[in-house]
Residue frames as a rotation matrix with the C-alpha (Angstrom) as fourth column:
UNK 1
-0.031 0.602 0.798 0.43
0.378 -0.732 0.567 37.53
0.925 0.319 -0.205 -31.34
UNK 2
-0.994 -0.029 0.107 0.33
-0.071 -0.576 -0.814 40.17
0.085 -0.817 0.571 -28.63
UNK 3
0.177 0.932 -0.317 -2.65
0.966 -0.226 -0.127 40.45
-0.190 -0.284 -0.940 -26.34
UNK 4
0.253 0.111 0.961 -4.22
0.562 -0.826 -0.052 43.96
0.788 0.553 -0.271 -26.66
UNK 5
-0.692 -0.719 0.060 -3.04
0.334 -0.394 -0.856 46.57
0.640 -0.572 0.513 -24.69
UNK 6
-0.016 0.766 -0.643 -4.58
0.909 0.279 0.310 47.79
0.417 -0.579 -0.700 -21.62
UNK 7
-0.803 -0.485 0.346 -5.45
0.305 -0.833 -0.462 51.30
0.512 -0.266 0.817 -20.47
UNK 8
-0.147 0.673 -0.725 -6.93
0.947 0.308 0.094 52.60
0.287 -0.673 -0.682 -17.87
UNK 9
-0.010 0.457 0.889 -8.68
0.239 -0.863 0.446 56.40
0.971 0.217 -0.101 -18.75
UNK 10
-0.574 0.102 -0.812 -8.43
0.752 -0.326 -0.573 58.22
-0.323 -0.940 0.111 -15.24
UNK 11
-0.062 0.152 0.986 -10.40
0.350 -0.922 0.165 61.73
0.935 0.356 0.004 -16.15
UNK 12
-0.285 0.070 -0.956 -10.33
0.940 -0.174 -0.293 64.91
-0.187 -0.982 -0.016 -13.93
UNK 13
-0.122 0.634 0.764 -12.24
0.542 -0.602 0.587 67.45
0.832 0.485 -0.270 -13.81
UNK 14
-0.995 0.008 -0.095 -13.41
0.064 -0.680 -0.730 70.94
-0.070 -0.733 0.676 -11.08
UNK 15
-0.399 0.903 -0.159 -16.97
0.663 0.164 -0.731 71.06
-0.634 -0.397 -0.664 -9.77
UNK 16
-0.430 0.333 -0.840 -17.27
-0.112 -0.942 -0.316 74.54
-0.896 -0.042 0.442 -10.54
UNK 17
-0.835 0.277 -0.476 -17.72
-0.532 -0.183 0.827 73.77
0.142 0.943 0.301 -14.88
UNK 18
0.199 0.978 -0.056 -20.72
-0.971 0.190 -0.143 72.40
-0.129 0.082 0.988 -16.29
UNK 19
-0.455 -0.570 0.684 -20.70
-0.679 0.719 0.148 69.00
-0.576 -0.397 -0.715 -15.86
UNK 20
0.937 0.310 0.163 -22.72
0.035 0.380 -0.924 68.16
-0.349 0.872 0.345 -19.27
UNK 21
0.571 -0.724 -0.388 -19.89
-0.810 -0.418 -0.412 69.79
0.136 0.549 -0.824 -20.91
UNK 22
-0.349 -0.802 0.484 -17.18
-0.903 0.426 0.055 67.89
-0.251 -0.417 -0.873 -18.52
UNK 23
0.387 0.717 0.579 -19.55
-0.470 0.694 -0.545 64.70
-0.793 -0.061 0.606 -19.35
UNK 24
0.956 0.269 -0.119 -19.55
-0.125 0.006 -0.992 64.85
-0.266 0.963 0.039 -22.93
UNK 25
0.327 -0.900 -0.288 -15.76
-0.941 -0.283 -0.183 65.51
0.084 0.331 -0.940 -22.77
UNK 26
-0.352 -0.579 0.735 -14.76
-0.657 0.713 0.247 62.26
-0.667 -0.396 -0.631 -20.98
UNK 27
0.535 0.801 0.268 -17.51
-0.027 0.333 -0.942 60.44
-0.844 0.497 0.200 -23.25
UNK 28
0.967 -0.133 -0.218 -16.06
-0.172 0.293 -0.941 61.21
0.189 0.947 0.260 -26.59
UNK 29
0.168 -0.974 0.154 -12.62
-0.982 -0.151 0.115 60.90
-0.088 -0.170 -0.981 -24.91
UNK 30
-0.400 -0.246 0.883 -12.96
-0.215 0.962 0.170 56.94
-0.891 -0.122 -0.437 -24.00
UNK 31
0.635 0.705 -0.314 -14.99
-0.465 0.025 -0.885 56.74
-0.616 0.709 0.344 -27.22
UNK 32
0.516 -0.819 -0.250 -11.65
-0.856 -0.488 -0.170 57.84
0.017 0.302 -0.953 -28.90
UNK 33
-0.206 -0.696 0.688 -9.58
-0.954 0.298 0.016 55.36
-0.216 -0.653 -0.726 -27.09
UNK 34
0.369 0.640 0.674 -12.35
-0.253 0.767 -0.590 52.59
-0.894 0.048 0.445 -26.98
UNK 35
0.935 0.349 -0.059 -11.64
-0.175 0.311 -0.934 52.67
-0.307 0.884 0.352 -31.30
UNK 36
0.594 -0.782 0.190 -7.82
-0.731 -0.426 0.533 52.06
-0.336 -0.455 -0.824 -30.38
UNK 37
0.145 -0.348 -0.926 -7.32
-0.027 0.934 -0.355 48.39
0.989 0.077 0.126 -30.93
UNK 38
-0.805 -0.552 0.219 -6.82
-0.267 0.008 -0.964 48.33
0.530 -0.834 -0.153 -26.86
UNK 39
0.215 0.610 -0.762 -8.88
0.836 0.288 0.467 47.45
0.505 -0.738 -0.448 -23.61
UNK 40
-0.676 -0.384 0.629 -9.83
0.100 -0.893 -0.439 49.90
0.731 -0.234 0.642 -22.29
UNK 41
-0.216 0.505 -0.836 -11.09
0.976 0.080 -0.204 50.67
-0.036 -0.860 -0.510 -18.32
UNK 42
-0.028 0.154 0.988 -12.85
0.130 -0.979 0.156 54.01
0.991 0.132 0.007 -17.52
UNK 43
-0.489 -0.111 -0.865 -12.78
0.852 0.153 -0.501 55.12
0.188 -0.982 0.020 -14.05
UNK 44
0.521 0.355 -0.776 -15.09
0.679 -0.723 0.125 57.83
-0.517 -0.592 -0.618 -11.75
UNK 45
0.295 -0.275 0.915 -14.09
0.249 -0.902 -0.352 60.88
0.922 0.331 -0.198 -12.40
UNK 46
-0.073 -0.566 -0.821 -12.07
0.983 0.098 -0.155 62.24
0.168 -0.819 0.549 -10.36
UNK 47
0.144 0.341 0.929 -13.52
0.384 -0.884 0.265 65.78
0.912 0.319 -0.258 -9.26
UNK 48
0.613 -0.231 0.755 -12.87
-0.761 -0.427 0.488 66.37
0.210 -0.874 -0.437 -5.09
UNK 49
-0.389 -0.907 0.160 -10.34
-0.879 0.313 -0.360 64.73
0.276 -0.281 -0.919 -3.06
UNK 50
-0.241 0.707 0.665 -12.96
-0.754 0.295 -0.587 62.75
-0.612 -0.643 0.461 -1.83
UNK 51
0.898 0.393 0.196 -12.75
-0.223 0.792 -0.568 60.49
-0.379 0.467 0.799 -4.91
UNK 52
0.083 -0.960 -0.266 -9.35
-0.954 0.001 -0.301 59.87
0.289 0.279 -0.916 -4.72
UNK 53
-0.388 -0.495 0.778 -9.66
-0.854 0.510 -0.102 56.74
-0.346 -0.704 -0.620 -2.95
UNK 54
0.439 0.552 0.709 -12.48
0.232 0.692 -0.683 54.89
-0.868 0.464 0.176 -4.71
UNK 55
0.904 -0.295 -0.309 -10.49
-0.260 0.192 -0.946 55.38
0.338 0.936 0.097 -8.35
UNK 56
0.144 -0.923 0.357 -7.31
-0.949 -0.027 0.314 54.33
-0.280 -0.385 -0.880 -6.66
UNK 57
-0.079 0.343 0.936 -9.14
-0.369 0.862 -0.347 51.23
-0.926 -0.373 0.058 -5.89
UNK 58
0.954 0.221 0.202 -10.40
0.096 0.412 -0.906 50.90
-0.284 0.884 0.372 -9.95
UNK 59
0.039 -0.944 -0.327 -6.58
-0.884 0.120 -0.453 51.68
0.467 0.306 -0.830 -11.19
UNK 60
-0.445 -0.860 0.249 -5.63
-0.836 0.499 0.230 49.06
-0.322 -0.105 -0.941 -9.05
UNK 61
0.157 0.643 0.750 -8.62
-0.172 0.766 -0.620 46.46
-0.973 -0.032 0.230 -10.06
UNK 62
0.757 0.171 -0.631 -7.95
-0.577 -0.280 -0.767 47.58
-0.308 0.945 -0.113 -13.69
UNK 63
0.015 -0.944 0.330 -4.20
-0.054 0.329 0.943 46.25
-0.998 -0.032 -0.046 -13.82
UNK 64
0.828 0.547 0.122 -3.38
0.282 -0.217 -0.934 47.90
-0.485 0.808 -0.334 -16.82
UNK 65
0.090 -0.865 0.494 -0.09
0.970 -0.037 -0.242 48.70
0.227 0.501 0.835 -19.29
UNK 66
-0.793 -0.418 0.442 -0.79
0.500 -0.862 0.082 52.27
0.347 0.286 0.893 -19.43
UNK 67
-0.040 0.795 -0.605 -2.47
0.901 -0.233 -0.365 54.56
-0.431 -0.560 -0.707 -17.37
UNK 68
-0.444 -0.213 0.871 -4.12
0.745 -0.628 0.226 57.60
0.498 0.749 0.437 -18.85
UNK 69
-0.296 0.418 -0.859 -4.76
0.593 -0.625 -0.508 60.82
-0.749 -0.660 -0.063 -16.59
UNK 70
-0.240 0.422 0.875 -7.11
0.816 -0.400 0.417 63.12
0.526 0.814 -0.248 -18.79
UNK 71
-0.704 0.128 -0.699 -7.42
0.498 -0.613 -0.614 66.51
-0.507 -0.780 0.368 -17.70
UNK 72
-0.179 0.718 0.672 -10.84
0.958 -0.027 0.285 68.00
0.223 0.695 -0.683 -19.37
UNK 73
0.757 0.345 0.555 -10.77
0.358 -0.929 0.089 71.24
0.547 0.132 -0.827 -17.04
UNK 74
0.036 -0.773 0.634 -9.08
-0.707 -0.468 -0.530 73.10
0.706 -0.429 -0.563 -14.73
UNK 75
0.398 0.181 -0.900 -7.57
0.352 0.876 0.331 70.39
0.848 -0.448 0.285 -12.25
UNK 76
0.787 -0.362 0.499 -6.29
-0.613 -0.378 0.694 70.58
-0.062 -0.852 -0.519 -8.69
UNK 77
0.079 -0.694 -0.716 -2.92
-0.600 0.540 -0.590 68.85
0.796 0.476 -0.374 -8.79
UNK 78
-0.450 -0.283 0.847 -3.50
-0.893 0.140 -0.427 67.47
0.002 -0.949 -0.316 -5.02
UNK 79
0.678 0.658 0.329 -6.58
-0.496 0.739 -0.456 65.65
-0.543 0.146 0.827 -6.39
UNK 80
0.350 -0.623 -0.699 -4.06
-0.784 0.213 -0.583 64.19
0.512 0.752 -0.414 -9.32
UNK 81
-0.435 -0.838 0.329 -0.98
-0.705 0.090 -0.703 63.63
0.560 -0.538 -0.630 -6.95
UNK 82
-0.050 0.263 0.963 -3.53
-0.741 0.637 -0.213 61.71
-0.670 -0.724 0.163 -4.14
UNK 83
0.520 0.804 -0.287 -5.04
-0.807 0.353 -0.474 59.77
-0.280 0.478 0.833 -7.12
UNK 84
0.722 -0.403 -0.563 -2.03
-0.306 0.544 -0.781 58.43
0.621 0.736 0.270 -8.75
UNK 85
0.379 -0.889 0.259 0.62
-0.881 -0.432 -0.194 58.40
0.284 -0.154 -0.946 -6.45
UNK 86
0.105 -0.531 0.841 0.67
-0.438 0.735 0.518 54.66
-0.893 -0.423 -0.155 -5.59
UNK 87
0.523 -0.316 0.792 1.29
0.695 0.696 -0.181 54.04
-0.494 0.645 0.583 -9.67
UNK 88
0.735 -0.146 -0.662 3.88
-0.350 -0.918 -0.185 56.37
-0.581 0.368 -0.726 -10.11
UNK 89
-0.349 -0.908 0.231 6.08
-0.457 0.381 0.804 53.85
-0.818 0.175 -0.548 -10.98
UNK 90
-0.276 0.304 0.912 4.04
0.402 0.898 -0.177 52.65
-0.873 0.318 -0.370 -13.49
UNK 91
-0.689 -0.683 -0.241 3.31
0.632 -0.730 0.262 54.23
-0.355 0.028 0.934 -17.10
UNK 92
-0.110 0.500 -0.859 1.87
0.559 -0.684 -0.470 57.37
-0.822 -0.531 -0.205 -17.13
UNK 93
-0.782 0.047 0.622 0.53
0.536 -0.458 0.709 59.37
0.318 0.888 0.333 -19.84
UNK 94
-0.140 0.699 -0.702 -1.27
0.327 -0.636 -0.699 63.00
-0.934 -0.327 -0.140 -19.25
UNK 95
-0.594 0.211 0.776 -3.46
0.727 -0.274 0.630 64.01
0.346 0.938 0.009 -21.86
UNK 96
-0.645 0.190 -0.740 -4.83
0.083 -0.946 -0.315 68.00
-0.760 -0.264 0.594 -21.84
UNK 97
0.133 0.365 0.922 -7.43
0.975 0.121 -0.189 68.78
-0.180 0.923 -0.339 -23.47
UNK 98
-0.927 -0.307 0.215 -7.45
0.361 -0.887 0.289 72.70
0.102 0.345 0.933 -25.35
UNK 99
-0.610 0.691 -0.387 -10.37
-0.519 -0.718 -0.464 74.77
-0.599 -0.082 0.797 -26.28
UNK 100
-0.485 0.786 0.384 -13.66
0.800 0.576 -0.169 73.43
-0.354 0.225 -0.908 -27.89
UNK 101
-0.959 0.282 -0.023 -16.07
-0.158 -0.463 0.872 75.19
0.235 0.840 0.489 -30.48
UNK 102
-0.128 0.990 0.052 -19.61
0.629 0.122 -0.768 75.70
-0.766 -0.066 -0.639 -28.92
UNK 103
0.656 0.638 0.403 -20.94
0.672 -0.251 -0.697 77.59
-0.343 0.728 -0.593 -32.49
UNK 104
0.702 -0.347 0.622 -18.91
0.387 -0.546 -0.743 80.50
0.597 0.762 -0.249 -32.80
UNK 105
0.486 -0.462 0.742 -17.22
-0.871 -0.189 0.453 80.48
-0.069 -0.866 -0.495 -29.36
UNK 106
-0.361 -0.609 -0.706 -13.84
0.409 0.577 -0.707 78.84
0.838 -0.544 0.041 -28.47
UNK 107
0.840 0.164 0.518 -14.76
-0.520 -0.032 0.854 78.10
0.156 -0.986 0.058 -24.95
UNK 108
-0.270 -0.742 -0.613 -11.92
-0.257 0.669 -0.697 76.79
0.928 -0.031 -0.371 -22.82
UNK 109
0.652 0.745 0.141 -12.26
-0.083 -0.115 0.990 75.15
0.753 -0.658 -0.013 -19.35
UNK 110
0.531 -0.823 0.202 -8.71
-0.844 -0.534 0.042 75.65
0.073 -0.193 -0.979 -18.36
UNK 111
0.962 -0.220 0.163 -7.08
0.176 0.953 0.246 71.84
-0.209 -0.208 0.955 -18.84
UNK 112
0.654 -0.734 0.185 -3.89
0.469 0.201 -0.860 73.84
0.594 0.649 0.475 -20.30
UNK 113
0.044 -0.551 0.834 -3.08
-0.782 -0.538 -0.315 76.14
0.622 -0.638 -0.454 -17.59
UNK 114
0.349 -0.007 0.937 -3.66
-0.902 0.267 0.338 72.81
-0.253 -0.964 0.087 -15.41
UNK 115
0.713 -0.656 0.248 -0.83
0.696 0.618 -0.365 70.80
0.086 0.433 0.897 -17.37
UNK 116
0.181 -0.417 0.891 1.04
-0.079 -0.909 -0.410 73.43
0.980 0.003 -0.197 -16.92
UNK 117
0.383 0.229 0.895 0.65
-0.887 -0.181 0.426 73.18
0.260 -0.956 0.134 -12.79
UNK 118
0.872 0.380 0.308 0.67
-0.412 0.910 0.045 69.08
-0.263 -0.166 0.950 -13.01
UNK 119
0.748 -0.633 -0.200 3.70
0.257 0.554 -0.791 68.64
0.612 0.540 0.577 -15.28
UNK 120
0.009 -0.650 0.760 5.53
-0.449 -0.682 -0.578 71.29
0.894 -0.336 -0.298 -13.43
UNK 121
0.416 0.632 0.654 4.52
-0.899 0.176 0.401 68.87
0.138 -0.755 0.641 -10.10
UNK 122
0.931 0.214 0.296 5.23
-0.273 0.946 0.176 65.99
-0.243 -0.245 0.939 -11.54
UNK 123
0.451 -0.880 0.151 8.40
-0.153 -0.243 -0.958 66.85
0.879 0.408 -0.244 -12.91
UNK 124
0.346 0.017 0.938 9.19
-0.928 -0.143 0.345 68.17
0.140 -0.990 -0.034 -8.75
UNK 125
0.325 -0.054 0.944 8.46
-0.771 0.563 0.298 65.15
-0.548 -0.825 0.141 -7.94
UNK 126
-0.359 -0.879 -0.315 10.49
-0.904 0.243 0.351 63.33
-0.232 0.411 -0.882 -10.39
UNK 127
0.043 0.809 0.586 7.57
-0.192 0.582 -0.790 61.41
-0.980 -0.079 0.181 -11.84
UNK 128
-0.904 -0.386 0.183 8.10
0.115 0.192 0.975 59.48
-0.411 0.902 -0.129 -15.31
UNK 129
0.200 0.955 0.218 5.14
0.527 0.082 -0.846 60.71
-0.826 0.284 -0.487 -17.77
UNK 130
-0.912 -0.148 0.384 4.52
0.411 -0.315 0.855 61.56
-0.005 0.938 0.348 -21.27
UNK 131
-0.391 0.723 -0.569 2.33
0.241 -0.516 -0.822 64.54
-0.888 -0.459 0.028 -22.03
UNK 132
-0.709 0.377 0.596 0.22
0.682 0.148 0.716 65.04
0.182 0.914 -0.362 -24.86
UNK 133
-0.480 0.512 -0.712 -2.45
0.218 -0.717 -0.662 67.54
-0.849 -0.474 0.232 -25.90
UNK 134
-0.917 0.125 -0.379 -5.50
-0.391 -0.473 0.790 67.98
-0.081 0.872 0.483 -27.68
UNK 135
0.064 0.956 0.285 -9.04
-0.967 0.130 -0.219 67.37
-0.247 -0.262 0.933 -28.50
UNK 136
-0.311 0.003 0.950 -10.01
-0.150 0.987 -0.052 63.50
-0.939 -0.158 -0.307 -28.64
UNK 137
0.839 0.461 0.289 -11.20
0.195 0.241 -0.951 63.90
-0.508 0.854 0.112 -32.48
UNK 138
0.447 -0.875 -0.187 -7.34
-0.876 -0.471 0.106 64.44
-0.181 0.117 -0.977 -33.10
UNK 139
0.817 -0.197 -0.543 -5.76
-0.267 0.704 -0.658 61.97
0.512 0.682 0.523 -35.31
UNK 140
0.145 -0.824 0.547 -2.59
-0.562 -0.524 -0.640 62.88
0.814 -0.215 -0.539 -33.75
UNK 141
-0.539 -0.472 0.697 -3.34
-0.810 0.065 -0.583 62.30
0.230 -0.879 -0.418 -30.35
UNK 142
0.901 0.407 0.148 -4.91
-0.410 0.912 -0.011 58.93
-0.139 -0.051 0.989 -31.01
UNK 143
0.783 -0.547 -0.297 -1.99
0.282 0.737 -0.614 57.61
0.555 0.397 0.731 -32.37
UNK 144
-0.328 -0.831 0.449 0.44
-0.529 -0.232 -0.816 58.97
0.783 -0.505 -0.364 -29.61
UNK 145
0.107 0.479 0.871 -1.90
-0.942 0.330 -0.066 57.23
-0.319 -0.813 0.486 -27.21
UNK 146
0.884 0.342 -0.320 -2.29
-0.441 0.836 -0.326 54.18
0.156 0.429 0.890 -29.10
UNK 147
0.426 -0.692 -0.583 1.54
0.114 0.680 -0.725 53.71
0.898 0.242 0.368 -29.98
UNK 148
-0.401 -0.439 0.804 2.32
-0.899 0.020 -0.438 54.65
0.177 -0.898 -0.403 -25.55
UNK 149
0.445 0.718 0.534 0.11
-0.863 0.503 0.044 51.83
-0.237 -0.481 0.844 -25.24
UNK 150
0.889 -0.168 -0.425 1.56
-0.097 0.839 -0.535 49.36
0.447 0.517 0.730 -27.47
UNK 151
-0.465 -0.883 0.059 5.66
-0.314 0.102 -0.944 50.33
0.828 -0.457 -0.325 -25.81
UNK 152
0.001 0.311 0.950 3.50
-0.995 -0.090 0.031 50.27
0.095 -0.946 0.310 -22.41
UNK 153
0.616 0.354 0.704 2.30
-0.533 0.845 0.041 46.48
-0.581 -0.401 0.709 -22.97
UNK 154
0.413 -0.772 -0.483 5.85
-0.148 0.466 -0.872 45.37
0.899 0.432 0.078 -24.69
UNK 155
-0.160 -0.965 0.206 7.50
-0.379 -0.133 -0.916 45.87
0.912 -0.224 -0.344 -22.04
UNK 156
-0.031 0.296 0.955 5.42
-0.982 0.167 -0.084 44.71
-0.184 -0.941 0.286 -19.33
UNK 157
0.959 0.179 0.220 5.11
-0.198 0.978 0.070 41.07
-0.203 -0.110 0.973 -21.07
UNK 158
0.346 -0.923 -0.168 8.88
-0.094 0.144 -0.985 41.40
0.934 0.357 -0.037 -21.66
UNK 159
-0.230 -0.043 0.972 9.28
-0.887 -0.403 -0.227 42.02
0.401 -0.914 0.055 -17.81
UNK 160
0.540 0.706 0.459 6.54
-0.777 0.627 -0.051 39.02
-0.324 -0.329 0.887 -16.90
UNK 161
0.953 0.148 -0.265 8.43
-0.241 0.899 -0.365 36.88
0.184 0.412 0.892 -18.98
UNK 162
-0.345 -0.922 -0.176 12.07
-0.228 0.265 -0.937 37.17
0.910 -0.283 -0.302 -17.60
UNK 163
-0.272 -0.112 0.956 10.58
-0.943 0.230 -0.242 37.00
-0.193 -0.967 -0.168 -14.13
UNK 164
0.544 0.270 0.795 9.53
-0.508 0.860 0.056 33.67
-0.668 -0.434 0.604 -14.63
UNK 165
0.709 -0.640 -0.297 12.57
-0.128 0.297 -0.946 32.67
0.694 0.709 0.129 -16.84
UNK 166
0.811 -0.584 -0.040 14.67
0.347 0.426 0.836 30.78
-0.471 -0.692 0.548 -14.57
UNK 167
0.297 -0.783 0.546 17.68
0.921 0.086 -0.379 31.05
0.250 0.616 0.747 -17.16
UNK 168
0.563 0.300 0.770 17.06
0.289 -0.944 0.157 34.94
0.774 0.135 -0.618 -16.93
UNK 169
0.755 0.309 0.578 17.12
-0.422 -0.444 0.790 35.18
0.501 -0.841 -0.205 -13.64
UNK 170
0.665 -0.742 -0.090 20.31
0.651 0.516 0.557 33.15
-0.366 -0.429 0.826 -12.82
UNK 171
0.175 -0.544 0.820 22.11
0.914 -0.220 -0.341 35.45
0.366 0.810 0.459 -15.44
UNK 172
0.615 0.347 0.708 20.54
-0.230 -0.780 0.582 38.43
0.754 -0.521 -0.399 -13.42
UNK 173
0.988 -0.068 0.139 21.94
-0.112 0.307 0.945 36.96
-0.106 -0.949 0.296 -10.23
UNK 174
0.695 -0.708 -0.128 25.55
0.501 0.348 0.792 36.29
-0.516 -0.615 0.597 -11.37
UNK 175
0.726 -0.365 -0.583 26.45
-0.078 -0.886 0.458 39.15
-0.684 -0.287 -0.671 -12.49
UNK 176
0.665 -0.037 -0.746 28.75
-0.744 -0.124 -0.657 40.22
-0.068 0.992 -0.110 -15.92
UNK 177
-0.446 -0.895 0.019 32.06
-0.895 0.445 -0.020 37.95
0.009 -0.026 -1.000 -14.88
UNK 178
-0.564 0.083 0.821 30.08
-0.342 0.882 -0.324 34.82
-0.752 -0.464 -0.469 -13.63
UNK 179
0.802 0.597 -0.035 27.22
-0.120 0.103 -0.987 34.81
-0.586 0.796 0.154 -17.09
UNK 180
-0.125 -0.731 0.671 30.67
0.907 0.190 0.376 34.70
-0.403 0.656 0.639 -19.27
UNK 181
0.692 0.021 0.722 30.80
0.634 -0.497 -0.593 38.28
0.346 0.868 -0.357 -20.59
């Protein structure tokens, strides 16, 4: 039996929106996640640059399969970029939300025009990440999260377990002629 996968919810958000709203978003977001089958870490919000270091710190305390960068409003992509950049190597899944239904208003707080900005960034910078989009009561984008998680924590105990496979690792070392193939 597999252990459960691990993710670690990053959210960002822009001072400027209400920050009930932005609240409520991240809230029913890990909620979401939380009902996943998975562990699951939440971290600060990430809202000035100024909290770029203290959620670094939780990503790295979290050691997690799959890191999720939620973008609830409009984001700066510096704040992002500072946040994440020492797990770019690691995987990455941005999730946008869209627009939201306050009675008879679609309100939006701009999380698509900033995916838009971010992917286009991370692309640039030749960052691996799967993007996704949509509201966290989306069936959809539970189960695109769910199954990044599960590939996320295959491969990392597939990874754990050749490094410490001597056999592996001799096979690694001598290379296709010397392993017999």
């Amino acid at each position: 039996m597999f252990p459960l996968p691990i993710i670690t919810l990053v959210p960002f958000a822009y001072p400027d929106y209400p920050q009930d709203v932005v609240q409520r978003f991240i809230e029913s977001s890990s909620k979401m996640i939380g009902s996943l089958d998975v562990t699951l870490t939440v971290t600060a919000p990430v809202v000035v640059a100024d909290d770029a270091e203290e959620v670094r710190r939780q990503i790295r305390d979290a050691d997690s399969d799959l890191i999720v960068a939620l973008l609830v409003t409009w984001v700066e992509a510096p704040n992002l970029v500072a946040t994440l950049r020492d797990f770019f190597g690691r995987p990455l899944l941005l999730w946008s939300h869209t627009t939201y239904r306050e009675g008879d208003e679609i309100i939006t707080l701009g999380p698509i025009p900033a995916a838009g900005v971010i992917r286009e960034t991370l692309e640039e910078m030749e960052v691996r990440f799967k993007f996704i989009y949509g509201p966290p009561d989306s069936a959809a984008v539970g189960e695109q999260i769910a199954s990044s998680a599960r590939v996320a924590s295959a491969v990392r105990a597939r990874s754990e377990r050749y490094q410490s496979d001597p056999y592996h690792e001799s096979l690694c070392r001598a290379g296709p002629s010397e392993a017999g193939t």
